[in-house]
N, C-alpha and C positions, 0 to 999 in steps of 0.2 A: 407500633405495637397494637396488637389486634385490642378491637374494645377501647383504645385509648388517644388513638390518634386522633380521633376527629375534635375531642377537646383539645386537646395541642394546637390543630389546627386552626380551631374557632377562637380560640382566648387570644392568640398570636394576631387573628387577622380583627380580631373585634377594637373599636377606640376606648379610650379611654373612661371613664373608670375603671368601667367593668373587664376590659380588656387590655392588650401590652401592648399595643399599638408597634409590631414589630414588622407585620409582615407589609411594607410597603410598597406601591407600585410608583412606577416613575412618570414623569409626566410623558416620557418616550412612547409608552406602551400606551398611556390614556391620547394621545395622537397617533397613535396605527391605527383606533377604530375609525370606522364610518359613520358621515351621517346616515340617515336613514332613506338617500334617495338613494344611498350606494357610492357615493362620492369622498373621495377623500377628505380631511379638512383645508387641506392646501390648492384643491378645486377652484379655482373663481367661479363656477356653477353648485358647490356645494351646501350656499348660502349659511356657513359656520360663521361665525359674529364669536371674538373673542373678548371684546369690552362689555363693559354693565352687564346688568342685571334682568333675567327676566321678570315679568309683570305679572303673571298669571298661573297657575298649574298647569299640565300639562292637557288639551283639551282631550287627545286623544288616551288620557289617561293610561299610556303606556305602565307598567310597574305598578298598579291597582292590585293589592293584594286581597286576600281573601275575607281578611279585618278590616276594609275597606281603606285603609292607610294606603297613600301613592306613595311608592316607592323609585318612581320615575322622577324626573325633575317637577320642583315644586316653586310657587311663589318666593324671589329672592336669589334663588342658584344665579351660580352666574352663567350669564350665555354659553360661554364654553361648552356645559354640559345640556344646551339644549336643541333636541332632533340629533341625536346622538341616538345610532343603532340598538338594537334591542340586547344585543352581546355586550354592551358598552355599561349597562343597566345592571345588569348581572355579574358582572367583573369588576365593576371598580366602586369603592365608598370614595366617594368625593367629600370636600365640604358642604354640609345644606343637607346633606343627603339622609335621610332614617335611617336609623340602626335598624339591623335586618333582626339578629336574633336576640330581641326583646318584644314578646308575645303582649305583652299588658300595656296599656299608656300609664302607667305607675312604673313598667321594667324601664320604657322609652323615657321616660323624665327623668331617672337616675343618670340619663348621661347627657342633659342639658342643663344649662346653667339656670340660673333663678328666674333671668330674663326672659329666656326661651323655653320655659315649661308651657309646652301646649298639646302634649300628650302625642309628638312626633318623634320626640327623641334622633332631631337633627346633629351628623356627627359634629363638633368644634375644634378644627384643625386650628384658627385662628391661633394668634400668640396665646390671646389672654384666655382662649376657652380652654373647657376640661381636658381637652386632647392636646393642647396647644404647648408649644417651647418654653412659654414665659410659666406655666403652671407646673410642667413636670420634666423634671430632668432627663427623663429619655421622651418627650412629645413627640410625635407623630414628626417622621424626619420629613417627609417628600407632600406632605397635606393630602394623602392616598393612603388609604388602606385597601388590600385585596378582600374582593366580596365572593371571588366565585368558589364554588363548593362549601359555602355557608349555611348550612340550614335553616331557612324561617322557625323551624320547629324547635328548635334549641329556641336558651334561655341563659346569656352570657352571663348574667349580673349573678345567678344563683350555680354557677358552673352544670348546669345541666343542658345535654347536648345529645341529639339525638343520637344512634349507631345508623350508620348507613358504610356500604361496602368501599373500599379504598378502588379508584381505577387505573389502571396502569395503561388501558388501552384503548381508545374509543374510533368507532366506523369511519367519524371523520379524518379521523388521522391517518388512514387505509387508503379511504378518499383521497386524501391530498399528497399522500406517497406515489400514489398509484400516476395521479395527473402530472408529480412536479418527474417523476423517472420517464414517462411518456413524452412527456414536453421537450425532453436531451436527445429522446432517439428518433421519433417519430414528430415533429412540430403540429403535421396538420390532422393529427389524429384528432378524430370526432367526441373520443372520450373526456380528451382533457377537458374541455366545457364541461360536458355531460356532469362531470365528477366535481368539479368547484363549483359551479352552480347548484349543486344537492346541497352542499356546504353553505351555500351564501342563500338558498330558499329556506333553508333550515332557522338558519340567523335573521330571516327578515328584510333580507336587502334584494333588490333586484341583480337578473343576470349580468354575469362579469359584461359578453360583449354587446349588452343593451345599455351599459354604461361607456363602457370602454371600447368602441368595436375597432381600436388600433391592436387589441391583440389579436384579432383573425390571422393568423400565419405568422404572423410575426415572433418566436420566437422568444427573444430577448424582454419583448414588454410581456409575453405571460407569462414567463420565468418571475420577472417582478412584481406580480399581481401574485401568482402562487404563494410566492414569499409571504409577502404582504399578508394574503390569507390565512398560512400558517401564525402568523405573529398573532394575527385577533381570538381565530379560531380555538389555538392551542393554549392560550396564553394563561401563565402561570400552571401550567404541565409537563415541566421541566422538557418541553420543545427547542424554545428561542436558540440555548446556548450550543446546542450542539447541533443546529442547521447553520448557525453562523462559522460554526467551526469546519462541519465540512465544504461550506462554500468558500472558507475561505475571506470570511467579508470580515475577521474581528478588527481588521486595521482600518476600515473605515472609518474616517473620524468623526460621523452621524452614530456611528453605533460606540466609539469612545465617551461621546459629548453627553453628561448625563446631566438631566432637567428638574426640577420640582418646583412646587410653586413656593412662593415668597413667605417661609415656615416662619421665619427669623426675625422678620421686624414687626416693631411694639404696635397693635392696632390702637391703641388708646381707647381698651375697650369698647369700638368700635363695632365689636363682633361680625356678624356678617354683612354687616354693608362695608366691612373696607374694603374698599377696592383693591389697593395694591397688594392685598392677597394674591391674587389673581394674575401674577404676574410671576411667568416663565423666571425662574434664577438656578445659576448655574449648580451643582449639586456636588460634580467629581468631572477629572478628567482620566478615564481610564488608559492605564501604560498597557501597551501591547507590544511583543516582538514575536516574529513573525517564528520564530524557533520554537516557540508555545503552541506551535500545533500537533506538535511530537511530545510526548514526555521522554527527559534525557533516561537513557540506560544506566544502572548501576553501576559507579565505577567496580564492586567485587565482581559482578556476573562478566565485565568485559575483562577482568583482570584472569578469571577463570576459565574465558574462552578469547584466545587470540585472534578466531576471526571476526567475531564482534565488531562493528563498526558504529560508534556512536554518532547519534541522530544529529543533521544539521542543527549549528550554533551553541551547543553545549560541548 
């Protein structure tokens, strides 16, 4: 609803107290991004450390907002989220992480605990924190909340939210239509680079094949990288669901197998130094059949027309 949407938006994706803690991302989605040489996480070159804790702020002070608050990884995050792409920053609220739209370190400490008022307004996925399972009966399911199209400019705690325009359509996404339909008829066309590398210079990461250069001609592996770029690029732009549908991939059981971190067991008000936070647990295992790529016809419309033929497996 025009005027209205973006508080829907904001309150849904904001933590606890101030917000519903509804709109969650999976740990699936926070491992499609990049680190920041351009590497997968699952790289032995990508140098991602998924145990403990970092030491330090971020020196490169990625996420330095305007109030001077880093909104990048901070002393205490866990590894996971650190040298993590600049897309990665802007898309995902982790745990540790500052609340985005709380302008004042009085807004930001309404949503930290007593322990951790220090005018960052760190979210608390943990069990025992504000955002946490053990605190509130709908807590933060997946220890994610979605960050992007968030405004810093809003102010969750007092529902005021700025107006900015709804998008339906962005150049990127042109971009990467244009490269992943090039890539089926023509492989060794010059554009495909040209047009994911706009995509990935945008974002901060070096060229695909100054990383990658197994996709020169090959196909199959920039079909995968494509992919891949759409999932980062587009993510949480109602993208994912129906590129998987037209490829065809929802039986994959990677894309079944859903993840979050460790929402459920008790830290012993441990807060953010427990560790087993921080620990992949399974979430869902999504049913898929393969007849779900059709929706079945109406038995009255076939019943109305004899030569109707309804859609395999219904």
């Amino acid at each position: 609803m025009a005027n209205s949407w973006q508080w829907g938006h904001e309150v849904r994706c904001a933590p606890k107290p101030g917000g519903y803690d509804m709109q969650n991302a999976t740990q699936n989605v926070v491992d499609a991004f990049y680190m920041r040489n351009g590497r997968s996480i699952d790289d032995p070159q990508s140098q991602y450390v998924e145990t403990g804790f970092v030491q330090s702020d971020d020196p490169a002070n990625w996420g330095k907002s305007r109030d001077g608050l880093n909104r990048g990884y901070v002393k205490g995050n866990s590894n996971m989220y650190v040298n993590r792409e600049a897309r990665f920053y802007v898309s995902i609220q982790y745990n540790g992480k500052p609340v985005l739209p709380a302008p004042t370190a009085d807004d930001r400490n309404f949503f930290s605990s007593d322990a951790n008022k220090d005018g960052t307004g760190r979210a608390e996925f943990y069990y025992s924190g504000k955002s946490g399972m053990g605190v509130n009966n709908n807590g933060d399911i997946t220890g994610y909340d979605v960050l992007k199209n968030v405004s810093p400019a809003s102010n969750i705690r007092t529902s005021t939210v700025t107006y900015r325009p709804f998008i339906h359509l962005r150049l990127a996404e042109m971009y990467l239509n244009y490269a992943e339909a090039l890539n089926e008829v023509e492989p060794n066309h010059q554009d495909i680079l040209k047009y994911v590398n706009l995509v990935r210079q945008r974002g901060g990461v070096p060229n695909l094949e100054t990383v990658y250069p197994a996709v020169l001609g090959n196909q199959e592996e920039m079909r995968k990288w494509i992919l891949r770029e759409r999932q980062v690029e587009l993510a949480f732009e109602g993208d994912r669901y129906f590129t998987l549908i037209r490829r065809l991939m929802m039986g994959d059981q990677k894309v079944q197998t859903i993840y979050r971190m460790n929402t459920i067991t008790n830290d012993g008000n441990q807060g953010f130094a427990f560790s087993d936070f921080n620990k992949r647990t399974l979430l869902q295992t999504r049913t898929w059949s393969d007849k779900m790529y059709l929706f079945p016809i109406a038995q009255n419309d076939i019943d109305k027309n004899s030569s109707l033929v309804q859609n395999p497996g219904w």
